[in-house]
N, C-alpha and C positions, 0 to 999 in steps of 0.2 A: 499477445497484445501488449499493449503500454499503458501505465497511468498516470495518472495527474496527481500531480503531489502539491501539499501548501504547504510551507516550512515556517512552522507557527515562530521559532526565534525572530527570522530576518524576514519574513509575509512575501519570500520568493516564490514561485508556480512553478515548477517543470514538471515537462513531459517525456522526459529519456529514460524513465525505471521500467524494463522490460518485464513483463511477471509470466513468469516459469510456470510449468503443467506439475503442481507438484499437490499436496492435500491442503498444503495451507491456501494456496489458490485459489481452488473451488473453492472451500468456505469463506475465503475471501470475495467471490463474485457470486454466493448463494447470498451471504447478507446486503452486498449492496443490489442486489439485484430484488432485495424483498423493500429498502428505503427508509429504514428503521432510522434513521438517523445521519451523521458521522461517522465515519473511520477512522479512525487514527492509529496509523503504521506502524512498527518499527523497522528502520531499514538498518543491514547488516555489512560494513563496507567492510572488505580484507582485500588484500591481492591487486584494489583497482578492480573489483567486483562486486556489484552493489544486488542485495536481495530481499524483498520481505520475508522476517520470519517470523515475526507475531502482529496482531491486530485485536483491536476492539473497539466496540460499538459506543460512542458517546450518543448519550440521549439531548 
């Protein structure tokens, strides 16, 4: 699947970051999937490949 990103700098939206079957995933889509709040990402760009590798919960 894909998600939706806000890019708190410049308040841009996209939806082209594809999220991978990997662990940080699932508990990526266990907390938003419980609605505790916000997410806030970190995406990892190298190569011209972009990936979440960390997150947390803002209340």
């Amino acid at each position: 699947g894909y998600t939706t990103l806000l890019d708190e700098d410049t308040c841009q939206i996209r939806s082209d970051l594809s999220i991978q079957d990997s662990d940080t995933a699932r508990r990526l889509r266990d907390k938003y999937e419980k609605g505790n709040g916000q997410i806030k990402v970190t995406v990892l760009k190298a190569l011209g490949e972009e990936q979440i590798m960390a997150f947390k919960v803002i209340d």
